[in-house]
C-alpha positions in Angstrom: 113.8 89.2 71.0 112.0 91.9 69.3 109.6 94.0 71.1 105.9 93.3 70.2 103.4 96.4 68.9 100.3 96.5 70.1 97.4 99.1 69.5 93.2 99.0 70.4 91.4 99.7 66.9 88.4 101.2 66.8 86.5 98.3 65.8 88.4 96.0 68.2 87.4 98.2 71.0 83.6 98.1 69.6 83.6 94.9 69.8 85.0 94.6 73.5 82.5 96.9 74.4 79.3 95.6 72.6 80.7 92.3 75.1 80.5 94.3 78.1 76.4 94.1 78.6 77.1 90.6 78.9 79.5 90.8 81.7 78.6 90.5 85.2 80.7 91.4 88.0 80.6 91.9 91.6 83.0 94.4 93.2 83.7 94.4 97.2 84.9 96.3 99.2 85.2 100.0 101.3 82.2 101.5 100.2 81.6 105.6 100.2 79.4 108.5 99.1 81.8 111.5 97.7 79.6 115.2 98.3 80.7 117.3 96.5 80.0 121.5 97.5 80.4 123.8 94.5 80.9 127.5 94.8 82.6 130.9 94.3 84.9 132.5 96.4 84.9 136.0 96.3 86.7 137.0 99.8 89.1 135.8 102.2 87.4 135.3 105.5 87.7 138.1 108.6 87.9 135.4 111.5 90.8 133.5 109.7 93.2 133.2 106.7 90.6 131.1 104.6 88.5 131.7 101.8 84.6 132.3 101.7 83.0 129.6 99.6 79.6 130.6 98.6 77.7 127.4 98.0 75.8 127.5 94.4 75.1 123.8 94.1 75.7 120.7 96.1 75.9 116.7 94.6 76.6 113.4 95.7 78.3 110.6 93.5 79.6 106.7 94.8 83.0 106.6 96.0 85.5 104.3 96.4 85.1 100.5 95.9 81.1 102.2 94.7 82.8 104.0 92.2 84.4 101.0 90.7 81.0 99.8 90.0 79.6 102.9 89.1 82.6 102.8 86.1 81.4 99.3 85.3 78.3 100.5 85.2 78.9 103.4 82.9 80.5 101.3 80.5 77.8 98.9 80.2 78.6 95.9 82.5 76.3 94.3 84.5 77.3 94.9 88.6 76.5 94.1 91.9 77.6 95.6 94.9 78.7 94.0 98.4 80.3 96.3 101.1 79.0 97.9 104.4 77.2 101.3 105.3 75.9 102.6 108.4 72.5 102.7 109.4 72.5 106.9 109.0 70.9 109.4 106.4 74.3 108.9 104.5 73.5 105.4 104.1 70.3 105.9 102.8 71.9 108.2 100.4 74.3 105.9 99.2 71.7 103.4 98.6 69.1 105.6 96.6 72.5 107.0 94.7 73.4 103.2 93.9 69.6 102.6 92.7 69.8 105.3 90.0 72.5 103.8 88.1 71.0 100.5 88.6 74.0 99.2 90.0 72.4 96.3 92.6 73.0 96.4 96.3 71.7 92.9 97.6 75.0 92.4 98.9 75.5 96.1 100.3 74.8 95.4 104.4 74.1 98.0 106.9 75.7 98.1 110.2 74.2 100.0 113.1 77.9 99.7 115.0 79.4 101.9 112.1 78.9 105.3 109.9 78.6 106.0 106.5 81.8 106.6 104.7 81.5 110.3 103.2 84.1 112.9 101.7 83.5 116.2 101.2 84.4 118.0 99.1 84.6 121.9 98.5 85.0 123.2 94.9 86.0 127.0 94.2 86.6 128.5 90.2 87.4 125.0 89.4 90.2 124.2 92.4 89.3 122.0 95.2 89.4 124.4 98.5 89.3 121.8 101.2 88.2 117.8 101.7 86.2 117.2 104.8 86.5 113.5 105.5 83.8 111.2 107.9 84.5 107.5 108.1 85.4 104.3 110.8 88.3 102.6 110.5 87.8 99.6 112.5 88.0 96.3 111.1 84.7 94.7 110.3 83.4 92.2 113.3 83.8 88.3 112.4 79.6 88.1 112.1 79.4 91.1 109.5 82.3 89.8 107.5 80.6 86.1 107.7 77.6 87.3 106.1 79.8 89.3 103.9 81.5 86.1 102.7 78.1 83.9 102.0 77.2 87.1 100.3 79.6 86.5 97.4 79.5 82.8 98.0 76.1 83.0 97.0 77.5 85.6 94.0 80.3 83.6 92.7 77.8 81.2 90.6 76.4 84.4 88.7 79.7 86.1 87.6 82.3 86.6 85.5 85.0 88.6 87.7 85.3 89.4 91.1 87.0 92.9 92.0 88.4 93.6 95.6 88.6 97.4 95.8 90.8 97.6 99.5 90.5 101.6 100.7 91.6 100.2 104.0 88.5 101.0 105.7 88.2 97.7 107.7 86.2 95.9 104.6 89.4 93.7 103.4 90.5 92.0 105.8 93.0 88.7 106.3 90.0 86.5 107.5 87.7 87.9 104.2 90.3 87.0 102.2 91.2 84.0 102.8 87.7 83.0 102.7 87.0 84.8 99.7 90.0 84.1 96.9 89.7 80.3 97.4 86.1 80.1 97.0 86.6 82.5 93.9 89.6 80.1 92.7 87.5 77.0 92.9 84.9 78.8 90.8 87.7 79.4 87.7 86.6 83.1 88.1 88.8 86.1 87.3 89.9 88.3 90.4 92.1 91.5 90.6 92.2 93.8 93.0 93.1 97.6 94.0 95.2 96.9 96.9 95.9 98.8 99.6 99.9 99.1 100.3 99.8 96.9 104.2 97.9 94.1 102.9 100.1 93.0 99.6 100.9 90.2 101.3 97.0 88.8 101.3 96.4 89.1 97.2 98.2 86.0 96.9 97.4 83.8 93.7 95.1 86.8 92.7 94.2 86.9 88.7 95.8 90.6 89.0 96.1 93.5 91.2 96.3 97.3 89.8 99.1 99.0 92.5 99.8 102.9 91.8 103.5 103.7 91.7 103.6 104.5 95.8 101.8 101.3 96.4 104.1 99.2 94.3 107.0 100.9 95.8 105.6 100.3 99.4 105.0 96.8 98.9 108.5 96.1 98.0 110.1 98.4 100.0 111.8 100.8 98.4 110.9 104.3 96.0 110.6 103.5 92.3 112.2 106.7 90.9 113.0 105.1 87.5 112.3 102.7 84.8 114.4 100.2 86.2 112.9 100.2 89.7 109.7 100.1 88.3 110.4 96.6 86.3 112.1 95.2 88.9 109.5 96.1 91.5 106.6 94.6 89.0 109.1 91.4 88.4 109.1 90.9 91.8 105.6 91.7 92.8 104.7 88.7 90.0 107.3 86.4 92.0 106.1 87.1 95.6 102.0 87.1 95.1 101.6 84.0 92.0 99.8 86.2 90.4 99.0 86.2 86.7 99.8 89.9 86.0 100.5 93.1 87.8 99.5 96.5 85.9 101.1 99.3 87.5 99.5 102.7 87.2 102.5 105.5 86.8 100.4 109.2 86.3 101.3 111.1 83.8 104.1 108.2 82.8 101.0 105.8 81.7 100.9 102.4 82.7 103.3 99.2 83.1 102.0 96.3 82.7 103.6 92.8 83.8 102.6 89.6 82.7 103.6 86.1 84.2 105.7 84.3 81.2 107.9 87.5 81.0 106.0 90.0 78.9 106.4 93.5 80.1 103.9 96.5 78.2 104.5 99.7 78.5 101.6 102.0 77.7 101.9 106.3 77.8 99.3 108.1 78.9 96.5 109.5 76.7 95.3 112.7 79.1 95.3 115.3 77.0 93.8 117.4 79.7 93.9 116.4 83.8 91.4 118.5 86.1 90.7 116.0 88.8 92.6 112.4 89.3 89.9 111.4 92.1 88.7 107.9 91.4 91.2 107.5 88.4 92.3 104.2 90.2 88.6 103.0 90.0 88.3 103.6 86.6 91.7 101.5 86.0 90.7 98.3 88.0 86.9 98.8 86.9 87.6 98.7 82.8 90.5 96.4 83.2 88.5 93.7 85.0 85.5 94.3 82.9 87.2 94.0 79.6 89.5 91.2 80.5 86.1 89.0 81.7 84.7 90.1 78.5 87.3 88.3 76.2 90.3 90.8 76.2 93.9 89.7 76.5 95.8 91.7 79.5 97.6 94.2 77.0 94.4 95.3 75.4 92.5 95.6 78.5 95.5 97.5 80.2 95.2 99.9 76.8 91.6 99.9 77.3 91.8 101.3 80.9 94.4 103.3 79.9 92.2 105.2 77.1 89.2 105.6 79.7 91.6 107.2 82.6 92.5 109.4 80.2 89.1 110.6 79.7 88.2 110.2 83.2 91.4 112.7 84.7 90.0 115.5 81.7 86.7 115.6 84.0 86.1 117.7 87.3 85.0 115.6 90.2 85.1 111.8 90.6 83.8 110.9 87.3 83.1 107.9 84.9 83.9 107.5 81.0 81.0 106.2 78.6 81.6 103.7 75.8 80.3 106.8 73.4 83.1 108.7 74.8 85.9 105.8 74.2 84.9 105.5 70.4 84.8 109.0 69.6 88.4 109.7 71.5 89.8 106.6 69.3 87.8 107.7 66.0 89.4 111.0 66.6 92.9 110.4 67.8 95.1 107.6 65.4 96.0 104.5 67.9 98.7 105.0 69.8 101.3 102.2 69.6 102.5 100.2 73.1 105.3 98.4 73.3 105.4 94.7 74.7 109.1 94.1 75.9 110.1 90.8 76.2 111.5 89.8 80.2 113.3 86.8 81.1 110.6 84.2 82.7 109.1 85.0 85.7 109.2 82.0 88.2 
């Protein structure tokens, strides 16, 4: 069979985007505040062979499953937020941070028992110097993830998509799960998830799930060096979890996207510039879920997420993309074409 050509056209991609403020969705998962320390470095340090940042401004942005909503957000969706932070000044931070972008945090619990989630990081001329990570690992105790799981129980009514951003923090776990997709599969809502490369096995009969290249590659068990273990490892992903479609995020190779039925659609990147790929995973899963609860198909909303990594990756820092910024990179670049290969059926 032919392949199919696809492409996002300006006025298409307006009206996806005029259909996100209509969109509610509530993300869940490892929650975290990225600090970021900006400076100059001028001299190479007398006690040891580092350098000598000197600190000219200091800022704080949500990180990890709160940068997924933060992305929403940005592009106009309406988000909630359910996760867990420490009862500690960082939490409080996190919390006022959250407020700001009016991203609601009903569902965002503190525990005394744990700390904040933070990364630091130091930034030098443009070059990130050195990351300074705090955060608990231990899985989350049967009571917190019980109120965790009537949180979005409560939720599921009120939405259109549920994203499970899994940092492997102690958040995701095989008891949330298990609680959690059935409850969002008897509501007919949309789910996809970021996973995290030792839990594939609990995104079964997911909507879709957003694995990087190592990820894929981890949860079948073998390096995808080529084109060919690429397909094969999105083929199989589709066969193993039931799930509807599998986009596989490749770096600078773009994006794969694998669709139950047999479709396969392969989308090249559109960086034309990368400073920073922090949080460029967030921005995939965030757009991709948004647009596809807001009436896209699953090529369009892959191109979509696509288009707004691109812009995301040409910014310093963990970063979001507005919808102003989407419009004016597709008024001012033609439409790339993406081809749709047809696959034997999936089973």
């Amino acid at each position: 069979m032919a392949p199919q050509v696809l492409s996002l056209k300006s006025r298409r991609a307006e009206q996806l985007i005029q259909a996100f403020r209509q969109t509610k969705v509530l993300v869940v998962g490892d929650v975290m505040l990225d600090e970021f320390v900006w400076g100059k470095v001028n001299r190479i340090s007398p006690e040891a062979p580092v350098p000598v940042v000197w600190v000219q401004a200091e800022s704080v942005m949500p990180g990890g499953a709160a940068n997924v909503a933060n992305n929403v957000r940005a592009l106009g969706g309406q988000v909630q937020m359910a996760g867990v932070v420490g009862q500690d000044r960082w939490g409080d931070v996190f919390l006022e941070e959250l407020a700001k972008r009016k991203i609601d945090t009903a569902g965002v619990l503190r525990e005394p028992s744990r700390s904040t989630t933070v990364k630091t990081r130091v930034i030098a001329q443009h070059q990130q110097v050195v990351r300074v990570d705090r955060e608990h690992h231990a899985s989350l105790t049967a009571s917190v993830i019980n109120r965790l799981v009537a949180f979005v129980r409560k939720q599921l009514a009120e939405v259109d998509v549920l994203i499970i951003e899994d940092y492997g923090k102690g958040v995701i776990t095989r008891s949330f799960l298990e609680a959690v997709i059935p409850l969002a599969r008897a509501n007919r809502k949309l789910i996809t998830v970021d996973p995290k490369e030792e839990h594939f096995d609990l995104y079964r009969e997911v909507t879709a799930i957003t694995p990087n290249r190592a990820e894929a590659g981890a949860a079948v068990g073998r390096e995808l060096e080529t084109e060919a273990h690429v397909e094969e490892a999105g083929r199989e992903l589709l066969r193993k979890l039931r799930c509807e479609a599998v986009l596989i995020t490749l770096g600078e190779d773009g994006m794969c996207l694998f669709e139950r039925g047999g479709r396969r659609t392969r989308i090249p990147t559109v960086a034309q510039e990368v400073f920073d790929v922090a949080g460029a995973g967030d921005t995939v899963i965030g757009t991709f879920a948004l647009a596809l609860a807001s009436g896209a198909s699953r090529p369009e909303a892959a191109v979509l997420a696509n288009l707004t990594a691109g812009i995301v990756v040409g910014k310093l820092g963990v970063a979001v993309a507005t919808p102003e910024e989407i419009l004016a990179r597709l008024d001012r670049k033609p439409a790339r074409q993406h081809t749709a290969h047809s696959t034997q059926k999936v089973r």
